[in-house]
C-alpha positions in Angstrom: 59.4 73.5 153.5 55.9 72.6 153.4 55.8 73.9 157.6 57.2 76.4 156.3 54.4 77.6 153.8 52.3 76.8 156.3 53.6 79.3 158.4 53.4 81.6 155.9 50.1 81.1 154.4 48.7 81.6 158.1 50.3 84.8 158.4 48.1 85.9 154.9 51.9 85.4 153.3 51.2 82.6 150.8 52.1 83.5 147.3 53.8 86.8 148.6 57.4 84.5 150.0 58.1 81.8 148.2 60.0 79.2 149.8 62.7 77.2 148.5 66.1 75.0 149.3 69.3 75.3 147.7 71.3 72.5 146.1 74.8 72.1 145.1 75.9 71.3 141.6 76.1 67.3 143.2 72.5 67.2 143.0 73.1 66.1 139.0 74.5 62.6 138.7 76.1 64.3 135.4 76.3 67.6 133.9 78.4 67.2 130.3 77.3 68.0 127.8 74.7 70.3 129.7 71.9 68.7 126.9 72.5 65.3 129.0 71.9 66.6 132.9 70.2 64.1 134.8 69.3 64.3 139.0 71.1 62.4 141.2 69.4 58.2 141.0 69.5 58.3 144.4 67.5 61.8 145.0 65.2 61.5 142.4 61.9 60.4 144.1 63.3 63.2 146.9 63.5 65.6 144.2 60.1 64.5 142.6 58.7 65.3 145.9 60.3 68.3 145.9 60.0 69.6 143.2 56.2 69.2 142.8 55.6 70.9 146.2 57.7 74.1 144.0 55.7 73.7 141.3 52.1 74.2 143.2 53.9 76.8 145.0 55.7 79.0 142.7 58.9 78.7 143.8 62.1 78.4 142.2 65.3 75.5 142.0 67.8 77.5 144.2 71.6 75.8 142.6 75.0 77.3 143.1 77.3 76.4 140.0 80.6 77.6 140.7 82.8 77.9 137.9 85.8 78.4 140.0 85.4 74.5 141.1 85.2 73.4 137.5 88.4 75.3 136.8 90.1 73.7 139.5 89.5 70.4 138.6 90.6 71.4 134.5 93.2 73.9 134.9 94.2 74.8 131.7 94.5 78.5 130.1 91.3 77.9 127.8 89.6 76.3 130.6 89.9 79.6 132.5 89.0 81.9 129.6 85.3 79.9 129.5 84.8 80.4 132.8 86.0 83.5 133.2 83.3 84.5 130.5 86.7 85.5 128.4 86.8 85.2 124.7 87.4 81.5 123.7 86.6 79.3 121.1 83.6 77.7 123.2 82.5 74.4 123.5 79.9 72.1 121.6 77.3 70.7 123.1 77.5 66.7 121.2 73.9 66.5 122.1 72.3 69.0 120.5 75.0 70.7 118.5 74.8 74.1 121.0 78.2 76.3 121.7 78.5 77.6 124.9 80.7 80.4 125.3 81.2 80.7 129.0 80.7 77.5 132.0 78.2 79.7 133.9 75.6 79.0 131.6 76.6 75.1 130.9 75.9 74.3 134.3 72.6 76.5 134.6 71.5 74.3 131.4 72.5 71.1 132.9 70.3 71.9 135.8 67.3 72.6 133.1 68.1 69.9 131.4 67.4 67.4 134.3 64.2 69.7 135.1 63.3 68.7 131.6 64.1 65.3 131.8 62.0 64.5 134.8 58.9 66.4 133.8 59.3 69.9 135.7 60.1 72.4 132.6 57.4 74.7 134.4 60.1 75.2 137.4 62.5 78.7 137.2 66.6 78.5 138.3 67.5 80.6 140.4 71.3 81.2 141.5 71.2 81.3 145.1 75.4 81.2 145.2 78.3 82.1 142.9 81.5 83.6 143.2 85.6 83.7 142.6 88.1 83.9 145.3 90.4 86.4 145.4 93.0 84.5 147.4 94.0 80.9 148.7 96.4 78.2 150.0 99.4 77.7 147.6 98.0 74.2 146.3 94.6 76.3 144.5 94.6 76.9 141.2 92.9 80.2 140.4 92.5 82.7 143.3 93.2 86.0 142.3 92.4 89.5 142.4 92.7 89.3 138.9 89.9 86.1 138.1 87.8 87.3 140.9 87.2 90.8 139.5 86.8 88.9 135.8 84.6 87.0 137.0 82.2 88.3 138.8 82.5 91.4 136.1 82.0 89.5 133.4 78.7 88.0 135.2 77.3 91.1 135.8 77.7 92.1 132.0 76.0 88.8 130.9 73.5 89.1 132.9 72.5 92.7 132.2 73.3 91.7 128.3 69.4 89.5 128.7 70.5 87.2 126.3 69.8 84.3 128.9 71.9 80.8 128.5 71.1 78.5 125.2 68.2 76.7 126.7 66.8 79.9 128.4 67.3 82.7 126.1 66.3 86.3 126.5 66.0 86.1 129.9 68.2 86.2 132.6 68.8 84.1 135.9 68.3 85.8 138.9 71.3 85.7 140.5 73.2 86.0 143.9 76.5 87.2 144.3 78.7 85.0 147.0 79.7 86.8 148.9 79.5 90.3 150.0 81.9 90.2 153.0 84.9 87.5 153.9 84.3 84.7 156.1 87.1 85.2 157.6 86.9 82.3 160.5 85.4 79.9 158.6 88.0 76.3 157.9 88.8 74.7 155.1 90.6 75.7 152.4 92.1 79.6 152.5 89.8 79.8 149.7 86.6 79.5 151.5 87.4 83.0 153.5 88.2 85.1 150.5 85.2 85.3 148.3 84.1 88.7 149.6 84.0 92.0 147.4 85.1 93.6 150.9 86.6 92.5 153.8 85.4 92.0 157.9 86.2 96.0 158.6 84.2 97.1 155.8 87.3 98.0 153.3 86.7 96.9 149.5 89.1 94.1 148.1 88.0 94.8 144.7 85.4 96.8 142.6 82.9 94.9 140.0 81.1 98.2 139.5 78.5 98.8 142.4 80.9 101.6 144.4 80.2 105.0 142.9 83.4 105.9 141.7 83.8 102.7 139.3 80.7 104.3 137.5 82.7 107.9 136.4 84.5 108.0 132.9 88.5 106.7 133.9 91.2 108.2 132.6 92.6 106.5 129.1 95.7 104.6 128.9 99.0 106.6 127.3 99.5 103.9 124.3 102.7 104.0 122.3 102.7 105.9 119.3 103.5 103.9 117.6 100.5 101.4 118.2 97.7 103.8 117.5 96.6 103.9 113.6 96.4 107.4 112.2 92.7 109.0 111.4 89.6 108.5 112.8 89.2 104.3 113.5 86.1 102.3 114.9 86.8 98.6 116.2 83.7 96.6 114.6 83.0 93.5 114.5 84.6 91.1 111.8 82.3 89.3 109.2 81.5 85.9 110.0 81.8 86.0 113.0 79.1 83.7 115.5 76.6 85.2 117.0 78.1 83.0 120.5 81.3 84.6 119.7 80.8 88.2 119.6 78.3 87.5 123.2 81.1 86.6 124.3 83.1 88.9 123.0 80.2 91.7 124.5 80.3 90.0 127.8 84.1 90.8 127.7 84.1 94.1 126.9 81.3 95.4 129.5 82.9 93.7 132.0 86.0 95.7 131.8 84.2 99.2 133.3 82.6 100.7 130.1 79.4 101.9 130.3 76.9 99.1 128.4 73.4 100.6 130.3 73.0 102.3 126.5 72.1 99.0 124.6 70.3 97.5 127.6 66.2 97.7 126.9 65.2 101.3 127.1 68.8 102.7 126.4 69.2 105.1 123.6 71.5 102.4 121.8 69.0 99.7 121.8 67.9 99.4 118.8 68.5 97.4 116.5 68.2 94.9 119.2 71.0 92.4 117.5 73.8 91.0 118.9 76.2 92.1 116.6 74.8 95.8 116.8 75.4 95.6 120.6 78.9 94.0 120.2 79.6 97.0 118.0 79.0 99.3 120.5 80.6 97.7 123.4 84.1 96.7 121.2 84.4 100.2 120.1 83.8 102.1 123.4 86.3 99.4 124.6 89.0 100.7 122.4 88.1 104.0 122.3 88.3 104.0 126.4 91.9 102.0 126.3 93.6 104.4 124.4 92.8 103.3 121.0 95.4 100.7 120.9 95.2 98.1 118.2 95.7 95.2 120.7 92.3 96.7 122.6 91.0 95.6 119.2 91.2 91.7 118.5 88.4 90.4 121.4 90.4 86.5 119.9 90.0 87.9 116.8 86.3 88.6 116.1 87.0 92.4 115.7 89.0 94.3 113.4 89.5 98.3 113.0 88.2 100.6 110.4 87.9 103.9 109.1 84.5 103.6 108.0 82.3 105.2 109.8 79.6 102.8 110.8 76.9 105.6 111.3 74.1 103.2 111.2 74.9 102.0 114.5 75.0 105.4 115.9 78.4 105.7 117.2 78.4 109.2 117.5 75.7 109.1 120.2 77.4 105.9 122.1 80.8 107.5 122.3 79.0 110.6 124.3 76.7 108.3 126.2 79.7 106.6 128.3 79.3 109.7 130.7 76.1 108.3 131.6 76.0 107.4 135.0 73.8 104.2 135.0 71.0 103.6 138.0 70.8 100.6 140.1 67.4 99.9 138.5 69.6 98.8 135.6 70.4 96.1 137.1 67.8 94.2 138.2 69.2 90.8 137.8 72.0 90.8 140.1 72.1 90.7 143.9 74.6 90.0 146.2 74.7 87.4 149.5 76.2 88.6 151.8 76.2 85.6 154.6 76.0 82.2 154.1 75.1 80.1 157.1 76.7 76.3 157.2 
């Protein structure tokens, strides 16, 4: 590394590339509760070094949690739902009282934690890897279509949301998508070749939003009749309710296609910039876009229909606004790896 910006500061680079490694989640000696992440004993005076040579540099931690990995080795329905980024009850933090609401965000904070602990709180994450296969041996728990496209969607939502993770908040990550294409030679476990969003020849597996037609208006769902309340309804938020729950509940919702670019920063929907304003918007645009079925209504029970119309969060203008074709520059926190060399 330090060769490396060397090389770089020779070539009038320095500043402009910043150079970094990346490190698996093993690099903590322990990661639960996130409040209690602590390096590796035996790396620390490596990661000292390290670390100080990022933090006269400017450059960033480069980790790769995995979710998926933490699911496999816990594979139980609500462990799926928090990693999936799915509503769930969450999980408290006995350290410092915190509820996390989705894994991807418990193992970014265990990484900050350990920054903290060792005296680098100056030093950015960054997510150099993370991903869900979409296929593997029949011994893995948890490939699928299905939790591939969840998660990665749901990602993509939570980061555009900026609400950041507890011990960074309103900011988000940046973040690499792994992978682009299949590695589709590489050994192991079938696993390892199917985290692409396309395959070898170029043909998508699945969309997460990024091909053009995933960002047109679909076609609603024929509900039963007898499922759909009569008169005009609005899903809102129920009273009570945490402000953890209904991100979670958001995360959800924009991660299922709806449109969510109006209550980014600079959308018409912004404002107020609350989380239960922006929960609002996203749980009723996902029931009004699923047929208005009362089931597209619960989000684990944090919403609840009414006839009221809640004008002050000016529905009116978000239920027209879902033809709006958002622009890449609207995401600017996600990015996607397409090869990793091992």
């Amino acid at each position: 590394m330090q060769n490396m910006e060397n090389a770089l500061k020779a070539a009038s680079l320095g500043g402009k590339v910043k150079v970094s490694t990346v490190h698996s989640m093993a690099v903590l000696s322990q990661s639960d509760p996130p409040s209690s992440g602590l390096f590796n004993p035996s790396y620390q005076d490596t990661m000292r070094g390290l670390l100080q040579f990022q933090r006269e540099n400017g450059s960033p931690l480069a980790i790769n949690p995995y979710p998926f990995f933490a699911y496999q080795s816990d594979p139980r329905p609500e462990t799926l739902a928090f990693c999936l980024f799915q509503p769930n009850s969450g999980r408290v933090d006995s350290g410092n009282g915190i509820i996390y609401m989705n894994m991807f965000d418990a193992q970014v904070d265990a990484v900050r934690s350990a920054l903290n602990a060792m005296g680098f709180k100056d030093i950015e994450i960054l997510v150099a890897e993370t991903g869900w296969p979409y296929r593997g041996d029949s011994n893995e728990v948890g490939p699928s279509i299905e939790n591939a496209r969840a998660y990665n969607g749901n990602l993509i939502a939570h980061l555009r949301s900026l609400v950041g993770t507890p011990l960074m908040p309103g900011k988000s990550v940046d973040t690499y998508l792994f992978a682009l294409y299949d590695e589709d030679l590489k050994p192991g476990p079938g696993s390892e070749r199917a985290f692409g969003l396309f395959k070898p020849d170029l043909s998508m597996i699945y969309d997460v939003g990024f091909s053009k037609s995933s960002l047109t208006p679909s076609t609603p769902k024929t509900p039963s009749p007898s499922a759909k309340p009569t008169g005009a309804v609005w899903c809102m938020p129920k009273s009570g309710v945490s402000d953890a729950q209904l991100q979670a509940s958001l995360d959800y919702a924009c991660g299922q296609g709806i449109d969510c670019s109006p209550i980014q920063p600079g959308g018409a929907c912004f404002d107020p910039n609350t989380v239960v304003s922006h929960a609002a918007y996203a749980m009723n645009l996902y029931y009004q876009n699923s047929g208005k079925n009362s089931w597209n209504c619960d989000f684990s029970q944090t919403a609840a229909l009414t006839s009221k119309n809640p004008s002050n969060l000016s529905l009116t203008s978000a239920l027209f606004l879902v033809y709006k074709i958002p622009t890449m520059k609207q995401w600017p926190y996600v990015h996607i790896l397409s090869v990793r060399n091992e």
